[in-house]
PAKOL-290760 format. One record per residue (C-alpha): x, z, y; residue number from 1; residue in one letter. Coordinates in pm, 1 decimal, padded with zeros to 6 digits. Layout:
# PAKOL-290760
        xx        zz        yy  resi  resn
         X         Z         Y   NUM     a
...
END
This chain:
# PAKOL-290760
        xx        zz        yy  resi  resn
  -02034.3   01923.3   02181.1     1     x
  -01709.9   02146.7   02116.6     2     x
  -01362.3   02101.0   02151.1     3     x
  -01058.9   02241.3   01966.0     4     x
  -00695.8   02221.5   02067.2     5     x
  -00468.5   02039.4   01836.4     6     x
  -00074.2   02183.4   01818.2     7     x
   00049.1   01899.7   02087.8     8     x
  -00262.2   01977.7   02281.5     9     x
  -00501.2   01719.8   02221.4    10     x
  -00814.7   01786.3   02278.6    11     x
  -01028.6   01718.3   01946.0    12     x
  -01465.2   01747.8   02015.4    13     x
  -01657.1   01785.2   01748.1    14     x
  -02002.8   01863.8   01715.2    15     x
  -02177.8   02176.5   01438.4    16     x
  -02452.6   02144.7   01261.4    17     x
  -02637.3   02339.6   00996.6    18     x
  -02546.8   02655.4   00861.3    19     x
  -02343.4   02764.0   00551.8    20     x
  -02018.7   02699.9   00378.3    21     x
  -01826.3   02481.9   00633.6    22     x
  -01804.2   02111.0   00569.8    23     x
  -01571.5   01870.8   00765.7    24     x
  -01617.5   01508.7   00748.3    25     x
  -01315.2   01253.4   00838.5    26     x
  -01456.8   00904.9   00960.8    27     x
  -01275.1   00592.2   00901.6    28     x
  -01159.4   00275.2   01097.5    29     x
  -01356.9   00179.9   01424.5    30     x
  -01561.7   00478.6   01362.2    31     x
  -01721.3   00811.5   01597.4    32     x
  -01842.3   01055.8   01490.5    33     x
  -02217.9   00943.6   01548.5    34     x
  -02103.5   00678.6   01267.0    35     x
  -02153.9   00951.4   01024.0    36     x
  -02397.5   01161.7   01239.3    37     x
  -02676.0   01081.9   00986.8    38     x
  -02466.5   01207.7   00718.6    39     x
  -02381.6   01543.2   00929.3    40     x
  -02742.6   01590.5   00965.8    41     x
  -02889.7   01556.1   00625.6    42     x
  -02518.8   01791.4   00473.6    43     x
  -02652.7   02019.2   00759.6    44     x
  -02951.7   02169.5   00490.2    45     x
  -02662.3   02327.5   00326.7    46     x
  -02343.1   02366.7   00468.8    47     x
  -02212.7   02411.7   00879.5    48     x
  -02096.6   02071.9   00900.2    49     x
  -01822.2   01989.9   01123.6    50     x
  -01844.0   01594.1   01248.1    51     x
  -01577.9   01542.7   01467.4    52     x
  -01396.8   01238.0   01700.3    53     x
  -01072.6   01158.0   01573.8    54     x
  -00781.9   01157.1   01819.0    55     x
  -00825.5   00848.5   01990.0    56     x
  -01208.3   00802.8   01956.2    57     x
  -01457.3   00936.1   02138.7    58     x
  -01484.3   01237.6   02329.9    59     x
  -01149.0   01357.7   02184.2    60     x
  -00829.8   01285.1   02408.6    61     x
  -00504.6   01155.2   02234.0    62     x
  -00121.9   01220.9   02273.7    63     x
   00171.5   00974.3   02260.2    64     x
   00366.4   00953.6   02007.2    65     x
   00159.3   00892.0   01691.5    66     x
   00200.2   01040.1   01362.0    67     x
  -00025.3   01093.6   01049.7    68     x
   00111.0   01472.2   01097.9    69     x
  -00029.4   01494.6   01411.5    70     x
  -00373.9   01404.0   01238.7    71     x
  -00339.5   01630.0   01013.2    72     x
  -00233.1   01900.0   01258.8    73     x
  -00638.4   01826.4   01407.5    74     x
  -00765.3   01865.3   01085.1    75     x
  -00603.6   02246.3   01052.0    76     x
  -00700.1   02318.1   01409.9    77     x
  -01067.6   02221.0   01276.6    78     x
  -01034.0   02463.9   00978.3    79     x
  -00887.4   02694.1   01182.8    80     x
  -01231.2   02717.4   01419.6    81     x
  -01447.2   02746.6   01089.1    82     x
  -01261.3   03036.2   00959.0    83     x
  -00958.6   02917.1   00817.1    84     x
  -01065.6   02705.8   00482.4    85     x
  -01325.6   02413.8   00471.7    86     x
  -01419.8   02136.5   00248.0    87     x
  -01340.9   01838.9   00326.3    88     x
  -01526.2   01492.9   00317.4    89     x
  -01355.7   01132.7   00406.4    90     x
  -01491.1   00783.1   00435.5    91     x
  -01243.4   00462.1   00412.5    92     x
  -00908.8   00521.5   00555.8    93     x
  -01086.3   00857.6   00680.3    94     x
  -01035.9   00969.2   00329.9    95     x
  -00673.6   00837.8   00299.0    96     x
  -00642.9   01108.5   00624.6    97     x
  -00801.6   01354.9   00415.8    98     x
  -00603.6   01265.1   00117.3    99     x
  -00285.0   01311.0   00313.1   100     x
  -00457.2   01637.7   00451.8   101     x
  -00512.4   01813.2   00148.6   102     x
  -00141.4   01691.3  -00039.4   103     x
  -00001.2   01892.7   00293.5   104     x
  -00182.9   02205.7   00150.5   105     x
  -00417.5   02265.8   00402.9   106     x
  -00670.4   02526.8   00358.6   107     x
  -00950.8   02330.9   00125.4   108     x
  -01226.6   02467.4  -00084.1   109     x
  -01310.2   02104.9  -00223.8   110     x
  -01249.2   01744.9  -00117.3   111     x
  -01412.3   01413.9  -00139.2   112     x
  -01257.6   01083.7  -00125.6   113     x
  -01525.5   00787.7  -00067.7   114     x
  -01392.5   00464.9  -00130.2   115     x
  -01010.3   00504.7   00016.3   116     x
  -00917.3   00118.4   00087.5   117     x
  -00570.2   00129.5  -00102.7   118     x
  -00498.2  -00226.6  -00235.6   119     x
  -00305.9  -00307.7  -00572.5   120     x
   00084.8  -00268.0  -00657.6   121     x
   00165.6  -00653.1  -00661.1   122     x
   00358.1  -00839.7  -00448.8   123     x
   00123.0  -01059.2  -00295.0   124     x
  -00141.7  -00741.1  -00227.4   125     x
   00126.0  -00534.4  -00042.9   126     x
   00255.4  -00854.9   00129.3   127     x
  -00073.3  -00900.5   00294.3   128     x
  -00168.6  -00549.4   00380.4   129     x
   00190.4  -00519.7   00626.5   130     x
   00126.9  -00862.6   00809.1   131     x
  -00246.5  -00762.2   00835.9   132     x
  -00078.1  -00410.6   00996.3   133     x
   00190.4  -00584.2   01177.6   134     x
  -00043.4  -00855.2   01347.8   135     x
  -00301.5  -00604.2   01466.7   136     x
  -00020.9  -00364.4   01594.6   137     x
   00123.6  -00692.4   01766.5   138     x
  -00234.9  -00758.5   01925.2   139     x
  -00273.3  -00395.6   02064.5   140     x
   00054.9  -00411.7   02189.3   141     x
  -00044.2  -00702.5   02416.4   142     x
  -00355.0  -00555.5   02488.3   143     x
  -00603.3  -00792.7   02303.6   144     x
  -00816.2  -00506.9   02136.1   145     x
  -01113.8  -00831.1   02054.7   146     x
  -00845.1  -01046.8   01847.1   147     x
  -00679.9  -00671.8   01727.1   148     x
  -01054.1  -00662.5   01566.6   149     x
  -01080.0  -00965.8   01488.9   150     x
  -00813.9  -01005.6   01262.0   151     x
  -00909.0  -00710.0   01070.9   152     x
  -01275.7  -00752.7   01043.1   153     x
  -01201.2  -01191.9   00954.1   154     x
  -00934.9  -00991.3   00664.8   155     x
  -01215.6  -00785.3   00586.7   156     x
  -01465.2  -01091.2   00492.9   157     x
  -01693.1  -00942.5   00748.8   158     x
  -01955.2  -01247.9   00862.4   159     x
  -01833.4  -01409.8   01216.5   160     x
  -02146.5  -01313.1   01414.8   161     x
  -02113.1  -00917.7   01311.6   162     x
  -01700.6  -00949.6   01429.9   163     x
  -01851.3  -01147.1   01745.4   164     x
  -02116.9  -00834.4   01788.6   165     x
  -01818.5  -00582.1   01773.1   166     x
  -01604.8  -00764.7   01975.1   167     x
  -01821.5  -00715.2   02259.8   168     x
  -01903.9  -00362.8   02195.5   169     x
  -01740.9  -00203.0   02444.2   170     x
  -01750.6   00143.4   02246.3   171     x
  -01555.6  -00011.6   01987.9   172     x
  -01280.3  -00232.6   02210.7   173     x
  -01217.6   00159.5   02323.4   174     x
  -01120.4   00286.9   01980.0   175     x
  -00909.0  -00037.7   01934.0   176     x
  -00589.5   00109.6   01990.0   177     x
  -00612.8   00325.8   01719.3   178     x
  -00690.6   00061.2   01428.9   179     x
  -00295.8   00106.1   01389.4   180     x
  -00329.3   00480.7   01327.4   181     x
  -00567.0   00396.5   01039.8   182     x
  -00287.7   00133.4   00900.4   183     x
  -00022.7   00434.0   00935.9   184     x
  -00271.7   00655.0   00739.4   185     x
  -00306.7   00405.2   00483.7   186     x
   00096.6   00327.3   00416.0   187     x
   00015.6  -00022.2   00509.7   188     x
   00383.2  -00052.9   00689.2   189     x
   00574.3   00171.5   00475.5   190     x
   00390.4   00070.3   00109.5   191     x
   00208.0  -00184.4   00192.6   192     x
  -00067.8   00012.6   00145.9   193     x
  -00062.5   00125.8  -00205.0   194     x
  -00189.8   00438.9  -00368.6   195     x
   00022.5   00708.2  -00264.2   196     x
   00104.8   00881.1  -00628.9   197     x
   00294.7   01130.5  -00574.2   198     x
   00029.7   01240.0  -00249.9   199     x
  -00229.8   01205.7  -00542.3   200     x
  -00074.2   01423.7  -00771.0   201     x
   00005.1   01721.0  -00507.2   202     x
  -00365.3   01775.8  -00456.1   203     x
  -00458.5   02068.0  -00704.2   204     x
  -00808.6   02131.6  -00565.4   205     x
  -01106.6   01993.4  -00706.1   206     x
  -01168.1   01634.1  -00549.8   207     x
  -01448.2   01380.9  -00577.9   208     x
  -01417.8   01030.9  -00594.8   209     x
  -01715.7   00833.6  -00482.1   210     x
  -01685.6   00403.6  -00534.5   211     x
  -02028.8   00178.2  -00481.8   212     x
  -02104.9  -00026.6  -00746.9   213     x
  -02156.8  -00290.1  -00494.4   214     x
  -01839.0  -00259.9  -00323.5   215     x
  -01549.9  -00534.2  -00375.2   216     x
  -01377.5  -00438.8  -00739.3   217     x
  -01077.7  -00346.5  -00556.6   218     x
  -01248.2   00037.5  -00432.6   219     x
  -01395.6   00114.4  -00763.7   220     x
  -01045.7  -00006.6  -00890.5   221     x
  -00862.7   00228.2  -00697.0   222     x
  -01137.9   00517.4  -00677.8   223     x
  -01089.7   00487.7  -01104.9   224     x
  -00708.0   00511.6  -01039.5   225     x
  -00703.7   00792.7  -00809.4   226     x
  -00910.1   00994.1  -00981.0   227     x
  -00706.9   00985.2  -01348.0   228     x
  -00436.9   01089.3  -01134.0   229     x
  -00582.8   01402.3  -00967.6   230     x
  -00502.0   01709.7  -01144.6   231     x
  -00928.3   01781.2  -01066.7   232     x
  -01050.0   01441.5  -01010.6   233     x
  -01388.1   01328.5  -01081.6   234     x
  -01534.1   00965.2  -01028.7   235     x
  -01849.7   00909.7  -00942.2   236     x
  -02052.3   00521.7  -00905.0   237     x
  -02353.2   00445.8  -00648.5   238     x
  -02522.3   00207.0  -00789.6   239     x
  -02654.9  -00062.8  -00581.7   240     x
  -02405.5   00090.7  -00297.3   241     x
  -02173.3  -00087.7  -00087.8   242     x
  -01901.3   00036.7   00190.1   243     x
  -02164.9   00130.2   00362.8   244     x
  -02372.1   00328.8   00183.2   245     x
  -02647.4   00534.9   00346.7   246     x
  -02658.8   00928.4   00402.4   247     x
  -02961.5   00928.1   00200.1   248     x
  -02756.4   00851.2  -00089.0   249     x
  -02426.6   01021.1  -00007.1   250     x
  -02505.0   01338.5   00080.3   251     x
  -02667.1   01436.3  -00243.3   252     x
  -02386.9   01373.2  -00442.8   253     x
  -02149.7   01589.2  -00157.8   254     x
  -02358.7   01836.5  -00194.3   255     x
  -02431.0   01903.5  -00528.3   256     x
  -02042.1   01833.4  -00568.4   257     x
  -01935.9   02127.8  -00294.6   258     x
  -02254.7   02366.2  -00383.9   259     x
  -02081.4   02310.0  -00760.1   260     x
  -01906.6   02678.3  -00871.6   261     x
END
Protein backbone atom coordinates (compact mmCIF):
# COMPACT_ATOMS: atom_id res chain seq x y z
CA UNK A 1 0.00 0.00 0.00
CA UNK A 2 1.00 3.73 -1.01
CA UNK A 3 -0.13 6.95 -0.16
CA UNK A 4 -0.25 10.28 -2.04
CA UNK A 5 -0.95 13.71 -0.63
CA UNK A 6 -3.96 15.46 -1.92
CA UNK A 7 -3.68 19.65 -2.16
CA UNK A 8 -5.58 20.04 1.46
CA UNK A 9 -3.43 17.22 2.67
CA UNK A 10 -5.39 14.24 2.72
CA UNK A 11 -3.83 11.39 2.69
CA UNK A 12 -5.12 9.19 -0.41
CA UNK A 13 -3.55 5.05 -0.34
CA UNK A 14 -3.70 3.34 -3.17
CA UNK A 15 -2.27 0.22 -4.12
CA UNK A 16 -0.02 -0.60 -7.95
CA UNK A 17 -0.27 -3.31 -9.80
CA UNK A 18 0.99 -4.53 -13.13
CA UNK A 19 3.14 -2.81 -15.37
CA UNK A 20 2.52 -0.51 -18.41
CA UNK A 21 0.54 2.48 -19.47
CA UNK A 22 -0.98 3.72 -16.13
CA UNK A 23 -4.61 2.96 -15.44
CA UNK A 24 -6.64 4.54 -12.54
CA UNK A 25 -9.86 3.14 -11.52
CA UNK A 26 -12.57 5.37 -9.49
CA UNK A 27 -14.94 3.07 -7.31
CA UNK A 28 -18.41 4.00 -6.60
CA UNK A 29 -20.85 4.25 -3.57
CA UNK A 30 -20.07 2.04 -0.40
CA UNK A 31 -17.10 0.87 -2.22
CA UNK A 32 -12.87 0.17 -1.33
CA UNK A 33 -10.76 -0.33 -3.29
CA UNK A 34 -10.66 -4.26 -2.77
CA UNK A 35 -14.33 -3.81 -4.38
CA UNK A 36 -12.61 -3.54 -7.63
CA UNK A 37 -9.36 -5.37 -6.60
CA UNK A 38 -10.30 -8.23 -8.99
CA UNK A 39 -10.63 -5.83 -11.69
CA UNK A 40 -7.06 -4.16 -10.78
CA UNK A 41 -5.63 -7.52 -10.99
CA UNK A 42 -6.80 -8.98 -14.20
CA UNK A 43 -6.11 -4.76 -16.02
CA UNK A 44 -2.71 -5.49 -14.27
CA UNK A 45 -1.59 -7.94 -17.62
CA UNK A 46 -1.45 -4.70 -19.38
CA UNK A 47 -1.36 -1.54 -17.84
CA UNK A 48 0.20 -0.23 -14.01
CA UNK A 49 -3.08 -0.01 -12.54
CA UNK A 50 -3.68 2.38 -9.88
CA UNK A 51 -6.76 1.11 -7.39
CA UNK A 52 -7.08 3.51 -4.88
CA UNK A 53 -9.44 4.41 -1.47
CA UNK A 54 -11.40 7.35 -2.03
CA UNK A 55 -11.23 10.11 0.58
CA UNK A 56 -13.30 8.85 3.18
CA UNK A 57 -12.91 5.04 2.60
CA UNK A 58 -10.45 2.96 3.59
CA UNK A 59 -6.99 3.47 4.32
CA UNK A 60 -7.23 7.04 2.91
CA UNK A 61 -7.86 9.90 5.60
CA UNK A 62 -10.44 12.72 4.76
CA UNK A 63 -10.63 16.57 5.32
CA UNK A 64 -13.61 18.75 6.35
CA UNK A 65 -15.17 20.62 4.27
CA UNK A 66 -16.35 18.51 1.30
CA UNK A 67 -16.29 19.34 -2.23
CA UNK A 68 -16.37 17.36 -5.58
CA UNK A 69 -13.11 19.66 -6.27
CA UNK A 70 -11.46 18.32 -3.57
CA UNK A 71 -12.06 14.79 -5.24
CA UNK A 72 -10.90 15.75 -8.08
CA UNK A 73 -7.85 17.45 -6.59
CA UNK A 74 -7.00 13.32 -5.39
CA UNK A 75 -7.50 12.25 -8.67
CA UNK A 76 -4.57 14.82 -10.10
CA UNK A 77 -2.41 14.03 -7.11
CA UNK A 78 -2.87 10.25 -8.42
CA UNK A 79 -1.83 11.26 -11.99
CA UNK A 80 0.63 13.25 -10.71
CA UNK A 81 2.51 9.96 -8.95
CA UNK A 82 2.12 8.00 -12.37
CA UNK A 83 3.82 10.58 -14.37
CA UNK A 84 1.51 13.21 -14.96
CA UNK A 85 -1.34 11.67 -17.48
CA UNK A 86 -3.38 8.39 -16.87
CA UNK A 87 -6.45 6.79 -18.12
CA UNK A 88 -9.05 6.75 -16.29
CA UNK A 89 -11.76 4.05 -15.40
CA UNK A 90 -15.10 4.73 -13.16
CA UNK A 91 -17.83 2.50 -11.84
CA UNK A 92 -21.40 4.04 -10.70
CA UNK A 93 -21.17 7.40 -9.20
CA UNK A 94 -17.26 6.56 -9.37
CA UNK A 95 -17.62 7.39 -12.97
CA UNK A 96 -19.79 10.54 -12.42
CA UNK A 97 -16.26 11.51 -10.27
CA UNK A 98 -14.40 10.66 -13.23
CA UNK A 99 -16.76 12.38 -15.49
CA UNK A 100 -16.41 15.54 -13.48
CA UNK A 101 -12.55 14.72 -13.48
CA UNK A 102 -11.92 14.70 -16.97
CA UNK A 103 -14.58 17.98 -17.91
CA UNK A 104 -11.92 19.82 -15.33
CA UNK A 105 -9.16 18.91 -17.93
CA UNK A 106 -7.15 16.77 -16.03
CA UNK A 107 -4.35 15.03 -17.61
CA UNK A 108 -6.27 11.84 -19.42
CA UNK A 109 -5.12 9.57 -22.14
CA UNK A 110 -8.69 7.83 -22.30
CA UNK A 111 -11.70 7.45 -20.02
CA UNK A 112 -14.37 5.01 -19.27
CA UNK A 113 -17.68 5.63 -17.85
CA UNK A 114 -19.50 2.25 -16.59
CA UNK A 115 -22.95 2.69 -15.94
CA UNK A 116 -23.00 6.46 -14.29
CA UNK A 117 -26.45 6.33 -12.21
CA UNK A 118 -27.87 9.73 -13.65
CA UNK A 119 -31.73 9.51 -13.60
CA UNK A 120 -34.13 11.20 -16.26
CA UNK A 121 -35.02 15.09 -16.77
CA UNK A 122 -38.70 14.85 -15.41
CA UNK A 123 -40.09 16.18 -12.58
CA UNK A 124 -40.96 13.31 -10.65
CA UNK A 125 -37.21 11.59 -11.39
CA UNK A 126 -35.33 14.68 -10.08
CA UNK A 127 -37.92 15.06 -7.24
CA UNK A 128 -36.95 11.74 -5.90
CA UNK A 129 -33.24 11.74 -6.39
CA UNK A 130 -32.96 15.24 -3.81
CA UNK A 131 -35.25 13.70 -1.00
CA UNK A 132 -33.35 10.36 -1.50
CA UNK A 133 -30.01 12.88 -1.01
CA UNK A 134 -31.58 14.99 1.56
CA UNK A 135 -32.86 11.99 3.82
CA UNK A 136 -29.54 10.15 3.80
CA UNK A 137 -27.60 13.47 4.48
CA UNK A 138 -30.30 13.97 7.36
CA UNK A 139 -29.46 10.31 8.68
CA UNK A 140 -25.60 10.88 8.70
CA UNK A 141 -26.09 13.98 10.28
CA UNK A 142 -27.66 12.22 13.28
CA UNK A 143 -25.33 9.60 13.12
CA UNK A 144 -27.53 6.61 11.93
CA UNK A 145 -25.03 5.34 9.16
CA UNK A 146 -27.53 1.62 9.18
CA UNK A 147 -30.87 3.68 8.27
CA UNK A 148 -28.31 6.28 6.05
CA UNK A 149 -27.90 2.72 4.12
CA UNK A 150 -30.85 1.68 4.39
CA UNK A 151 -32.66 4.18 2.70
CA UNK A 152 -30.44 4.07 -0.20
CA UNK A 153 -30.04 0.42 -0.71
CA UNK A 154 -34.50 0.00 0.04
CA UNK A 155 -34.37 3.14 -3.06
CA UNK A 156 -32.11 0.99 -4.79
CA UNK A 157 -34.60 -2.21 -4.90
CA UNK A 158 -31.80 -4.06 -3.26
CA UNK A 159 -33.51 -7.41 -1.44
CA UNK A 160 -34.01 -6.72 2.55
CA UNK A 161 -31.67 -9.51 3.73
CA UNK A 162 -28.55 -8.13 1.46
CA UNK A 163 -29.41 -4.25 3.12
CA UNK A 164 -29.71 -6.28 6.57
CA UNK A 165 -26.09 -8.02 5.63
CA UNK A 166 -24.59 -4.47 4.95
CA UNK A 167 -26.03 -2.92 7.68
CA UNK A 168 -24.05 -4.93 9.94
CA UNK A 169 -20.90 -4.78 8.05
CA UNK A 170 -18.96 -2.83 10.01
CA UNK A 171 -16.52 -1.97 6.97
CA UNK A 172 -19.31 -0.46 5.30
CA UNK A 173 -21.17 1.57 8.43
CA UNK A 174 -17.38 3.20 8.21
CA UNK A 175 -17.69 4.52 4.68
CA UNK A 176 -21.30 5.71 5.58
CA UNK A 177 -20.54 9.17 5.95
CA UNK A 178 -19.50 9.56 2.66
CA UNK A 179 -22.73 8.16 0.76
CA UNK A 180 -23.42 12.09 0.66
CA UNK A 181 -20.18 12.76 -1.23
CA UNK A 182 -21.39 10.29 -3.88
CA UNK A 183 -24.94 12.31 -3.99
CA UNK A 184 -22.74 15.66 -4.39
CA UNK A 185 -20.84 13.87 -7.25
CA UNK A 186 -23.93 12.91 -8.83
CA UNK A 187 -25.84 16.61 -8.76
CA UNK A 188 -28.47 14.89 -6.78
CA UNK A 189 -28.99 18.32 -4.60
CA UNK A 190 -28.19 20.79 -7.16
CA UNK A 191 -29.97 18.81 -10.43
CA UNK A 192 -31.53 16.36 -8.98
CA UNK A 193 -29.25 14.23 -10.39
CA UNK A 194 -29.49 14.64 -14.04
CA UNK A 195 -26.94 14.26 -16.78
CA UNK A 196 -24.65 17.00 -16.49
CA UNK A 197 -24.59 18.31 -20.39
CA UNK A 198 -22.60 20.79 -20.53
CA UNK A 199 -19.82 18.47 -18.16
CA UNK A 200 -20.55 15.92 -21.05
CA UNK A 201 -19.77 18.04 -23.76
CA UNK A 202 -16.34 19.54 -22.22
CA UNK A 203 -14.77 16.11 -22.33
CA UNK A 204 -12.79 16.02 -25.74
CA UNK A 205 -10.87 12.79 -25.04
CA UNK A 206 -11.90 9.57 -26.21
CA UNK A 207 -14.44 8.01 -23.59
CA UNK A 208 -16.15 4.64 -23.29
CA UNK A 209 -19.44 4.01 -22.23
CA UNK A 210 -20.10 0.60 -20.83
CA UNK A 211 -24.24 -0.23 -19.82
CA UNK A 212 -25.26 -4.15 -18.93
CA UNK A 213 -27.87 -5.38 -20.79
CA UNK A 214 -29.22 -6.62 -17.59
CA UNK A 215 -29.11 -3.50 -15.76
CA UNK A 216 -32.47 -1.43 -14.99
CA UNK A 217 -33.32 0.54 -18.53
CA UNK A 218 -32.56 3.65 -16.82
CA UNK A 219 -28.24 3.00 -17.15
CA UNK A 220 -28.37 1.83 -20.66
CA UNK A 221 -30.76 4.91 -21.06
CA UNK A 222 -28.39 7.26 -19.85
CA UNK A 223 -25.05 5.37 -20.95
CA UNK A 224 -26.96 5.82 -24.79
CA UNK A 225 -27.43 9.56 -23.85
CA UNK A 226 -24.08 10.30 -22.65
CA UNK A 227 -22.38 8.87 -25.16
CA UNK A 228 -24.26 10.86 -28.34
CA UNK A 229 -23.21 13.71 -26.40
CA UNK A 230 -19.44 13.10 -26.07
CA UNK A 231 -17.49 14.72 -28.68
CA UNK A 232 -15.54 10.79 -28.66
CA UNK A 233 -18.11 8.71 -27.11
CA UNK A 234 -18.56 5.16 -27.76
CA UNK A 235 -21.30 2.79 -26.18
CA UNK A 236 -20.73 -0.42 -25.53
CA UNK A 237 -23.61 -3.40 -24.08
CA UNK A 238 -22.66 -6.54 -21.75
CA UNK A 239 -24.91 -8.78 -22.44
CA UNK A 240 -26.28 -10.81 -19.72
CA UNK A 241 -24.48 -8.04 -17.32
CA UNK A 242 -25.91 -6.30 -14.50
CA UNK A 243 -24.45 -3.39 -12.04
CA UNK A 244 -22.35 -5.72 -11.03
CA UNK A 245 -20.70 -7.16 -13.60
CA UNK A 246 -17.59 -9.30 -13.07
CA UNK A 247 -13.81 -8.38 -13.91
CA UNK A 248 -13.81 -11.27 -16.12
CA UNK A 249 -16.03 -9.45 -18.34
CA UNK A 250 -15.00 -5.83 -17.79
CA UNK A 251 -11.63 -5.76 -18.14
CA UNK A 252 -11.51 -7.02 -21.67
CA UNK A 253 -13.47 -4.45 -23.02
CA UNK A 254 -11.08 -1.64 -20.84
CA UNK A 255 -8.47 -2.99 -22.24
CA UNK A 256 -8.88 -3.46 -25.67
CA UNK A 257 -10.60 0.11 -25.39
CA UNK A 258 -7.22 1.87 -23.72
CA UNK A 259 -4.62 -0.56 -25.71
CA UNK A 260 -6.89 1.02 -28.84
CA UNK A 261 -4.38 3.69 -30.95
Amino acid sequence: MYHVTSQDGTKIAFDRVGHGPPVIIVSGLLCDRSKTQKLAEHLAQSFTVINFDRRGRGDSSDTDPYTVEREIEDIAALIKEVGGTASIYGHSSGAGLALNAAASGLAMTKLVLHEPPYGSDDEESQRSSRELAESVKAALSEGKQADAITLFMTASGMPDEVIEDICTDPTMLAMAPTMVYDHEVMGDFERGGTIPVELVKAIKIPTLVIAGGASPDFFRDTAIQIAEILPQGKLVILDGQDHGASAEVVAPVVSAFFNDA
